[in-house]
C-alpha positions in Angstrom: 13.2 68.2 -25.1 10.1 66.1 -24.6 10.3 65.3 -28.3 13.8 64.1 -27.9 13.1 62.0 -24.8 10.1 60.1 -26.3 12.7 59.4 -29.3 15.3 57.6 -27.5 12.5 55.0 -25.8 11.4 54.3 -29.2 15.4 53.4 -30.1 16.6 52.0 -27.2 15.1 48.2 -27.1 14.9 46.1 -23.8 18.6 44.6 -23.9 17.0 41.8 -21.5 13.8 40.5 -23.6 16.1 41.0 -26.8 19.3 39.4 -25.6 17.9 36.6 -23.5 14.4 36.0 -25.0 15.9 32.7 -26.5 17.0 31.9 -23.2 13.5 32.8 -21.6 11.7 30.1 -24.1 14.4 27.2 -23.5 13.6 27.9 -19.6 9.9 27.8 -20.3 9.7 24.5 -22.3 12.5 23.0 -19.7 10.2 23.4 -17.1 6.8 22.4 -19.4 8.8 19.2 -20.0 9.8 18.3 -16.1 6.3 19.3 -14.9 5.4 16.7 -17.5 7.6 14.2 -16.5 6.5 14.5 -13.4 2.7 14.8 -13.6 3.3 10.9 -15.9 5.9 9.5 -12.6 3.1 10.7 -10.5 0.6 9.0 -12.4 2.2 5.7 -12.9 2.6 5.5 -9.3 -1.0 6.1 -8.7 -1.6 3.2 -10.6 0.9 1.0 -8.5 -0.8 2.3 -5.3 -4.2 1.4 -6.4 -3.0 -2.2 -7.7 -1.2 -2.6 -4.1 -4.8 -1.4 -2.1 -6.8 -3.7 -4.1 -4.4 -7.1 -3.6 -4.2 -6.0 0.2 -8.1 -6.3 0.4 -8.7 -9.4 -1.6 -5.5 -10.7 0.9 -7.6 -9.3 4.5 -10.5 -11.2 2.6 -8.6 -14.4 2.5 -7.3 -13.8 5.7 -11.1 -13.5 7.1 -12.3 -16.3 5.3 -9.6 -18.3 6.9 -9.3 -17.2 10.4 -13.7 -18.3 10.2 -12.4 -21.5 8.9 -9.8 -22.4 11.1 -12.2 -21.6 13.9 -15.0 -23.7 12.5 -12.4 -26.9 12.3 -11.3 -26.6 15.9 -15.0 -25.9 17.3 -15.8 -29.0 19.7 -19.0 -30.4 18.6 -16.8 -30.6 14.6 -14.5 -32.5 16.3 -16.6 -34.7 18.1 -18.9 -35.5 15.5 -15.3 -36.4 13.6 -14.4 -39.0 16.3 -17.9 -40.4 16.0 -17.4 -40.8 12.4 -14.1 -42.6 12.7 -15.4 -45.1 15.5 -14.6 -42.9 18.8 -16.9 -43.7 21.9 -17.7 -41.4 24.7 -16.4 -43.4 27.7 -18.2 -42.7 31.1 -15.3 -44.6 32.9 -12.2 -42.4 33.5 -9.3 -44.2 35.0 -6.7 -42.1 37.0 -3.3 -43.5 36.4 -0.8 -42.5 39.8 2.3 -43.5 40.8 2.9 -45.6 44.2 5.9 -43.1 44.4 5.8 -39.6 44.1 8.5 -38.6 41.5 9.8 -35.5 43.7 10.8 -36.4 47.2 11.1 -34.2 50.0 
């Protein structure tokens, strides 16, 4: 009987590796090919992230370099030694002009 037994394993194949085997490999280099597909997408984007880091610190460079700038052009002593330059004088005299009449009345 144990005989017999041992001789029906070794006839009876496994229906499910024989029968969908084919299937098995299709579903194995489907998903080979999407994890590629991704792994590239993923890649390329990495790329486009890095590109978009880089431009926004050469722009918060700019930036800096311009904010120091517009602060140095409207320092006071740069603007006074501009008015010198174009024929400005200090004046020691300061004359108050006021009305006679107050513009709001009571």
């Amino acid at each position: 009987m144990l005989k017999q037994t041992n001789k029906n394993i070794k006839n009876h194949s496994f229906p499910i590796l024989g029968k969908n085997l084919s299937l098995i490999v299709v579903a194995v280099v489907f998903l080979a090919f999407v994890q590629l597909v991704i792994a590239h997408n993923l890649a390329s984007l990495g790329g486009k992230v890095r590109l978009a880091e880089t431009t926004a610190q050469i722009k918060e460079r700019q930036n800096k370099l311009l904010r120091e700038e517009i602060g140095e052009m409207g320092s006071l002593s740069r603007i006074s030694s501009l008015a010198q330059e174009m024929g400005f004088v200090r004046t020691t005299q300061v004359l108050h002009l006021t009305s006679q009449v107050p513009f709001a009345l009571k």
